[in-house]
N, C-alpha and C positions, 0 to 999 in steps of 0.2 A: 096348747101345751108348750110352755117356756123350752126352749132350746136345754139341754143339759139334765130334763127333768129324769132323764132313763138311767142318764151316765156319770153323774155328779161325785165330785169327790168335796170331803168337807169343806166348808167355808170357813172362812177368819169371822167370829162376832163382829156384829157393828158392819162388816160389808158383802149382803145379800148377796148384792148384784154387781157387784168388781168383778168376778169372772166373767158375764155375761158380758157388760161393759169391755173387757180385755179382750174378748173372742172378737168382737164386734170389731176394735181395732186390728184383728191379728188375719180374720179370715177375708179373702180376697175373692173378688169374683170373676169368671171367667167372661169370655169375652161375648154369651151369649145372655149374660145376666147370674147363669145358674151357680151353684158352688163347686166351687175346685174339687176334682176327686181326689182320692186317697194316694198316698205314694206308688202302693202295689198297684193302683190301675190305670196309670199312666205308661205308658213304653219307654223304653230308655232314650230315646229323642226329645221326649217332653221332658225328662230332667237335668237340668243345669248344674253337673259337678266343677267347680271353682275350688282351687289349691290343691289336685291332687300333683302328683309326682310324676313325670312324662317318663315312661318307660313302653314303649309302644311297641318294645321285641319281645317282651316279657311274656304277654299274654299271646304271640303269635300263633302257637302251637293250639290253645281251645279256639282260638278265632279260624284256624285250616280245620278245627272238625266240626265246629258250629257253620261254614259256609255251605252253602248248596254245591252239592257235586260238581255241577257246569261250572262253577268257578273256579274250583278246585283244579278239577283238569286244565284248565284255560291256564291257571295260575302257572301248572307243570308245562304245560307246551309253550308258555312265553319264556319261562325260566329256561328250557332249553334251547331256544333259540336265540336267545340272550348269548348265553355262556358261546354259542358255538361261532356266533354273531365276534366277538370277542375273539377269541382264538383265530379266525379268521382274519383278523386284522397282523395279528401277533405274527400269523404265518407267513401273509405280504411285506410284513416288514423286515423279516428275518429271511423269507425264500427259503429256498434249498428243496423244495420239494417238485419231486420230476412228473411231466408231464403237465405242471400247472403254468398258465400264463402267469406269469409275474406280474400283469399290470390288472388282472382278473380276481376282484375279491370275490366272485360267484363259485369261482374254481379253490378255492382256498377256503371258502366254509363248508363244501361240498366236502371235501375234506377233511375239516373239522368233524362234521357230522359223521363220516364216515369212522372215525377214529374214536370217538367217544361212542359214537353206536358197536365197537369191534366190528365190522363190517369186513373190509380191507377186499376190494376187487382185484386190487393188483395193477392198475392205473397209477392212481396216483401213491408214493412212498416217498416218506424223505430219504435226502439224500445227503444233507449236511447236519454237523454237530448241531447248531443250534436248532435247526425243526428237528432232529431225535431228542432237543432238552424238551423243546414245547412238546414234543409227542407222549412222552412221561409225563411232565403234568397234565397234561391232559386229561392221558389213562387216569391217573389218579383222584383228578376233581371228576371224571367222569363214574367211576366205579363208588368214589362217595358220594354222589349227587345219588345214585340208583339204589344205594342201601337205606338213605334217606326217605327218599318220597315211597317207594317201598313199603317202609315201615309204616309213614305217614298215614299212606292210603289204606293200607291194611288196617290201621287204627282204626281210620274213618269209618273203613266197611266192618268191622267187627262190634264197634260200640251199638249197647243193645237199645234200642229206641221203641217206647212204652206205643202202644195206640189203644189208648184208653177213651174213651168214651164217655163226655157229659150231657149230662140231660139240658136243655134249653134251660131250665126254670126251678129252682127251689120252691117247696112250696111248705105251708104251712096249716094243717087241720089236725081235729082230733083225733087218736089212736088212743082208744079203751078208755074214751073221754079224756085224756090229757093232750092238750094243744102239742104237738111234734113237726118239729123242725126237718125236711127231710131232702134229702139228695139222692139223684140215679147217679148211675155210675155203673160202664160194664169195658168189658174187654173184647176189642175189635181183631183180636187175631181167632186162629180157632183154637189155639191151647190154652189152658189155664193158667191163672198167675197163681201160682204155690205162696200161700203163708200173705197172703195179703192184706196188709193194713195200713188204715184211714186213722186223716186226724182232718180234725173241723179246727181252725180258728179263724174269732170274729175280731175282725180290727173295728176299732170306733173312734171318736174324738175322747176327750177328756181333760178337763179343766183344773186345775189345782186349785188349791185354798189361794194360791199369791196370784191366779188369774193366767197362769201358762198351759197354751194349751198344747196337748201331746194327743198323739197316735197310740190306744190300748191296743196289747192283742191279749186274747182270753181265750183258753182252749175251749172247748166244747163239750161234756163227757156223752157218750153215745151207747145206744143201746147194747151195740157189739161194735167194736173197730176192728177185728177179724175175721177174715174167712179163708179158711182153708186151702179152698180153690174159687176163683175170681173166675167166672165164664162169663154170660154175657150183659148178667145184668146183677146190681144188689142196691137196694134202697138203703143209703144209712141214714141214722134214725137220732135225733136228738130230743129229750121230753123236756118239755118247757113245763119244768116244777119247781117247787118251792127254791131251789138249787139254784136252778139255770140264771144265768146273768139276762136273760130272754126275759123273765119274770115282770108282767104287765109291760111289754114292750106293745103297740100300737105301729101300724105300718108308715103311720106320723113322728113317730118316735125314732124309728131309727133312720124315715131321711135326712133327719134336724142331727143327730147323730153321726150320718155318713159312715152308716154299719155297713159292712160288707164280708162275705165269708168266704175263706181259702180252704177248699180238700188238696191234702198231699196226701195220694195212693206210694206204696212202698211194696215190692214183692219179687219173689223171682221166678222168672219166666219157665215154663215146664220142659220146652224143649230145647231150649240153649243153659239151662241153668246158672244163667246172668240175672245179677240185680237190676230190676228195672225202676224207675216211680214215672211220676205225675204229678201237675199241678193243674188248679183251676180256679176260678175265681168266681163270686157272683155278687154284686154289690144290692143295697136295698130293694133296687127298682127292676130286680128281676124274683124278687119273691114273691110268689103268690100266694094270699091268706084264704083260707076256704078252699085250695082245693088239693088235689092230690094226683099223683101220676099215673097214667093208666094202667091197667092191667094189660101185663103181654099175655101171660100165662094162659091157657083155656084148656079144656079137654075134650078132645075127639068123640065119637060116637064112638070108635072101636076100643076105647077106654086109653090110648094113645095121649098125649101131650103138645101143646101147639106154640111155640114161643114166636108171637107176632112182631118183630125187629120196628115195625113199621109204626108201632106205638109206643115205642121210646121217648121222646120228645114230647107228648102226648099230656093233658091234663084234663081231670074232669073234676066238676064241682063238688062240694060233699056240704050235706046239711049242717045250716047253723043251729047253735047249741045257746042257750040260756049266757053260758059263760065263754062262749065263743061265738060271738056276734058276724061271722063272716061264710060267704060272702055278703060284703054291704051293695 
């Protein structure tokens, strides 16, 4: 099957194969032979942005709640020992404060510290105009440093973070004889996500009539993209019919393609009443044709209900069909 046979957008008369021809020159290969993945599945180290605009304070603020906590803190205890680090020099140079060695910067951040922490032992106190000026600003960068980070961290700790749960593998069989597209998907806390809703889109290559090739994305339509409440698990479900952009797609088809499908979950959370989402990715070569994901569900003897966690990730085969030739 010709590259582009799934995904083809019209051709110019008179030239078949100029697109193919153009891909040919356009697509690169990695450095194990294979083809380059798609944008969405590379991490942002493997992409090279060239000509943006250096503003590196700009974004500081999502870069402090995107960090891992240990950083975070590290970041505030070097930041205050900076500042007091500093002050302490201020104070040796200026003096006046009693009971500190003048020639001792150890006694004069100990100081610092103590001033910016309000501490005050009773030790050490200035005793001249210019350390009661440093002593002011100090208070001052000190009491704005604390309403600062403060906030900061209370950001950090308050933003609400999704733990949703994907299944290893999409996979692909009949449901009431129509081939269906299908994704696990469940919620790893023990509350519910209220009002939660899925979207499927497939990105793939795509070729134009003049030979340029782009990145589609195509939504997905699915059997339900809601549910009410999100526990711990839900199958979404796409029918691959007359409709579906899927339509005679072959598992040859969409690696020459470099189909890949993205879920964004959306909902809010039942016991903080914060919006939450999710993303997730799975590209061709994690779709399996023929089979289908296991059954957690079962029923007890005492007429009870058993939800097996342990068969999540789980696939079993399902019989091929006349019109659904898999598993091959």
């Amino acid at each position: 099957m010709r590259r582009g046979a799934l995904f083809r957008a019209p051709r110019l008369r008179g030239s078949a194969d100029a697109a193919d021809r153009s891909l040919a020159g356009t697509r690169r290969s990695d450095e194990n032979g294979g083809m380059l993945r798609s944008p969405s599945r590379r991490t942002p180290d493997q992409v090279q942005v060239v000509g943006k605009s250096r503003t590196p304070w700009s974004d500081a603020y999502h870069q402090i709640l995107r960090a891992p906590w240990w950083m975070d803190l590290l970041g505030v205890a070097v930041l205050f020992l900076v500042i007091n680090l500093i002050f302490a020099f201020a104070y040796r140079a200026v003096g006046g404060i009693e009971h500190a060695r003048s020639d001792s910067l150890a006694d004069h951040f100990f100081f610092s510290v103590q001033t910016m922490g309000t501490i005050g032992y009773g030790v050490l106190y200035p005793k001249s105009q210019a350390a009661e000026a440093l002593v002011t600003t100090e208070v001052i960068v000190g009491v704005s440093l604390l309403a600062l980070l403060t906030g900061i961290l209370f950001a950090k700790f308050s933003v609400p973070r999704a733990r949703m749960r994907f299944a290893e593998w999409a996979t692909i069989s009949p449901v009431n004889g129509v081939p269906t597209l299908m994704f696990r998907l469940g919620n790893e806390r023990a509350s519910s996500v209220i009002e939660a809703t899925v979207r499927v889109v497939m990105i793939h290559t795509e070729i134009t009539a003049e030979g340029v090739l782009y990145y589609r994305l195509r939504d997905l339509p699915l059997l339900r993209e809601r549910s009410p409440a999100l526990a711990r698990s839900w199958t979404v479900m796409h029918p691959i019919d007359a409709a579906s952009p899927l339509r005679g797609a072959t598992p040859e088809s969409l690696a020459q393609d470099e189909v890949e499908f993205t879920l964004t979950v959306i909902g809010i959370d039942e016991t903080s009443a914060q919006n939450m989402s999710a993303r997730h990715s799975y590209d061709h070569s994690q779709v399996l044709w023929g089979m289908r994901h296991a059954d957690m569900l079962s029923e007890r003897p005492d007429g009870g209900l058993t939800l097996d966690m342990r068969e999540f990730h789980r696939v079993v085969p399902t019989k091929r069909t006349e019109g659904f030739p898999y598993p091959r």
